[in-house]
C-alpha positions, -999 to 999 in steps of 0.1 A, spaced: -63 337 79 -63 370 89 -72 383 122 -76 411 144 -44 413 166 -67 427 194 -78 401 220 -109 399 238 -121 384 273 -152 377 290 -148 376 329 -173 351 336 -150 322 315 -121 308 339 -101 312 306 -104 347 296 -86 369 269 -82 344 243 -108 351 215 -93 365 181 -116 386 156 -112 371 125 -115 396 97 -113 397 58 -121 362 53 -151 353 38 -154 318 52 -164 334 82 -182 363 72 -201 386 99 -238 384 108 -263 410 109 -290 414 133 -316 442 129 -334 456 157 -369 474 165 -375 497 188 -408 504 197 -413 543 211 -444 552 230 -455 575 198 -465 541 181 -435 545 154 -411 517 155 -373 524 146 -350 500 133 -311 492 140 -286 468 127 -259 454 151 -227 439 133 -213 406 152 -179 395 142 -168 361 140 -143 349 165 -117 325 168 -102 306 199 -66 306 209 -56 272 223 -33 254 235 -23 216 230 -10 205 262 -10 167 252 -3 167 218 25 132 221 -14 112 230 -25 120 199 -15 98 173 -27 95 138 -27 71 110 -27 74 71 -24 51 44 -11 61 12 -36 44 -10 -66 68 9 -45 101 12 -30 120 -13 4 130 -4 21 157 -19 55 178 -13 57 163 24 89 165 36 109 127 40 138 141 56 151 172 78 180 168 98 209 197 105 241 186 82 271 208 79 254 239 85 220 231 63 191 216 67 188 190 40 149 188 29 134 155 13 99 155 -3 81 127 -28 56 152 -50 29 142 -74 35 156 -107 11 152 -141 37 169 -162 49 135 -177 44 137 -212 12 132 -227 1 140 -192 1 109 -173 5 115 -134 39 99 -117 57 101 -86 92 118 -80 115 125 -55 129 160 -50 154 170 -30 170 203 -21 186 225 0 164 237 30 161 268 45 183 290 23 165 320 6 199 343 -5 204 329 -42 240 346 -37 247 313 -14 275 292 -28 288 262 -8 258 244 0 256 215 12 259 184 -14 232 166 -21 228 126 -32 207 95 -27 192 66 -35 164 50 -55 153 20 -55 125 13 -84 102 -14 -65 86 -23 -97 88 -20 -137 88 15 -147 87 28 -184 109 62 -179 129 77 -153 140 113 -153 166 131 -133 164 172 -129 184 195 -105 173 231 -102 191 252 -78 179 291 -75 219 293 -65 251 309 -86 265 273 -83 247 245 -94 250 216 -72 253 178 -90 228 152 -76 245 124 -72 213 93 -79 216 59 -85 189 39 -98 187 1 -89 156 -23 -100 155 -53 -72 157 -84 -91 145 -119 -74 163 -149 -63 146 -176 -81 138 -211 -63 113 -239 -78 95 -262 -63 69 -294 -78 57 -327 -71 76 -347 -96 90 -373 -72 64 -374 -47 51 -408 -64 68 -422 -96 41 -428 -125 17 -411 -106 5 -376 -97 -18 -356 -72 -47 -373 -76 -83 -358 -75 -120 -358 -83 -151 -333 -90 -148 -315 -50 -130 -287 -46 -100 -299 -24 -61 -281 -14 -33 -296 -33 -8 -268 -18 -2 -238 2 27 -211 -2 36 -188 21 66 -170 39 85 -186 68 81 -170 103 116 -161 104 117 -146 70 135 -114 64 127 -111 23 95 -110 6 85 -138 -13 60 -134 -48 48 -167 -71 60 -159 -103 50 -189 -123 29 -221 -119 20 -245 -144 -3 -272 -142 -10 -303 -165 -27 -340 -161 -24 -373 -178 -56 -367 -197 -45 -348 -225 -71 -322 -238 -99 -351 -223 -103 -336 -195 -112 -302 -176 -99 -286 -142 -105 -259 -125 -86 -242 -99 -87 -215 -69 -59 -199 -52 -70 -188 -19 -58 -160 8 -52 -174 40 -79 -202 37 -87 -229 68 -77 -262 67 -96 -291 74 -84 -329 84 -46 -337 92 -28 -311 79 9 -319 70 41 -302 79 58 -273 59 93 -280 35 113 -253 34 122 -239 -7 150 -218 12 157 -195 42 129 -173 35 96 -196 20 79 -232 20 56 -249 11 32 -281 20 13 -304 -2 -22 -316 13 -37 -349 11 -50 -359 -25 -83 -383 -33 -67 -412 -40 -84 -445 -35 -81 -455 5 -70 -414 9 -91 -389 31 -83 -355 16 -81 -324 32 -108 -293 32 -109 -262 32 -132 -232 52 -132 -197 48 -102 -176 31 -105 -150 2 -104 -160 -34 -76 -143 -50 -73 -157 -89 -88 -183 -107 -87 -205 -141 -91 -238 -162 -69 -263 -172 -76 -280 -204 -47 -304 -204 -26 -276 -192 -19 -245 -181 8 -222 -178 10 -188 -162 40 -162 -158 41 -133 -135 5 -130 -136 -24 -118 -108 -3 -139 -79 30 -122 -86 17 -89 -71 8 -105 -40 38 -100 -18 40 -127 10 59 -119 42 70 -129 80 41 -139 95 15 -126 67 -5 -140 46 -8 -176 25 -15 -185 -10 -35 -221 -11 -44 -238 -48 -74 -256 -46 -84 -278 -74 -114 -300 -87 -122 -323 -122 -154 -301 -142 -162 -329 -167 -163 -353 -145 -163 -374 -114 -139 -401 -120 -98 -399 -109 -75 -377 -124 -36 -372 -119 -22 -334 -117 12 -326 -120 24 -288 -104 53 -269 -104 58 -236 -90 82 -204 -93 90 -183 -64 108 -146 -62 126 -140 -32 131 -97 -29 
């Protein structure tokens, strides 16, 4: 913005002389104001008075209490620096940009790094630069440029590392020999998943399957819930490993009270005609973390009300 470098004051403000003309910008152009002046001859003559636009030179004296927060799925970040520290005599400047220059024009993220600070191309010894990526999920192409405006190009030193998961399992096989989770035509918990409290890896359900001792006779469906209520005695949690467990609720069996459920959000759903199977589906991109959220299935018969025995097991990726 350009301004006048004149400053102006008023005496009757306790904070005088800081007001800045603001010209050539045509965001804040000037306004007009035509005047009439009415003589005693009965002619009346006209004037225009130009007003300028001014500006307002402050100062934050408290700027630490302000404190702001973004999240990156609402804002559009681009070229904002990661990292600027002072390293062997140069500042070594991190952004992540936002680039659509992928081919066939698809948009995708990059990192860029560079020397910061240093204009003179004729500079030499710069400071080496090198890093680390680490590729969260699946991508389909990863390219590597360094462009120096320098007499020496620098080598960028990048590995690139995809996480791959722990695997642990869990099911309710042995629970009851001959016999499985046992239910009718209400929608009921059979299990919840969810990280322990202590937890210092995420934890993602990978695969489930579920089948019954009804062949292709009968129909199920079932609900996995986020961070639904529980209703009734609720059991204890079983640890899979260091990081998750689990806990299977109280089935419908004859003589059994099951357990409810209230509330919670509905994350995924299906039907199990004799059964199902499911890999790295809607659940896997749910991340499940120290004291975060749950995943409950709930399950009910659809074609009818009479007893049916369901058999679960359950894949878990620890990150």
């Amino acid at each position: 913005m350009a301004y006048n470098p004149a400053v102006f004051g008023t005496p009757q403000l306790t904070e005088s002389n800081k007001f800045v003309e603001i010209v050539g910008d045509s965001r804040f152009p000037a306004t007009s104001v035509i005047k009439w002046d009415y003589r005693d001859s009965g002619y009346a003559l006209s004037s225009v008075d130009i007003f300028s636009k001014y500006g307002v030179i402050t100062y934050l004296a408290n700027a630490s209490d302000i404190n702001l927060t973004l999240s990156a799925s609402e804002v559009d970040i681009g070229n904002v620096g990661l990292v600027d520290h002072y390293t062997t005599g140069f500042d070594t400047y991190a952004s992540v940009i936002y680039t659509n220059t992928a081919p066939g024009g698809q948009y995708m993220g990059a990192v860029s790094v560079k020397p910061y600070g240093i204009t003179d191309v004729k500079v030499t010894n710069t400071a080496a630069v090198s890093g680390n990526i680490t590729v969260l999920n699946p991508v389909t192409a990863i390219q590597i440029s360094n462009v120096l405006s320098v007499s020496a190009i620098q080598p960028l030193s990048v590995s690139i590392s995809e996480q791959v998961p722990e695997l642990f399992e869990f099911n309710n096989f042995d629970i009851v020999t001959h016999k499985g989770w046992t239910m009718r035509d209400n929608l009921i918990p059979m299990l919840t998943v969810r990280a322990k409290s202590t937890a210092t890896k995420t934890v993602k359900i990978l695969e489930y399957e579920l089948g019954n001792n009804n062949a292709n006779s009968s129909t199920v469906g079932y609900v996995w819930y986020e961070n639904v209520n529980i209703t009734g005695s609720v059991p204890s949690f079983s640890s899979v490993n260091t990081d998750a467990e689990y806990r299977f609720y109280k089935d419908d069996d004859t003589g059994s009270t099951p357990n409810g459920i209230t509330g919670g959000i509905k994350r995924h759903s299906g039907i199990v005609i004799g059964k199902n199977s499911e890999t790295e589906g809607a659940l896997a991109t749910i991340p499940l973390t120290a004291n975060g959220k749950d995943l409950t299935l709930c399950v009910r018969r659809l074609d009818s009300a009479n007893r049916l025995d369901l058999w679960t097991s359950v894949t878990l990726g620890v990150y």
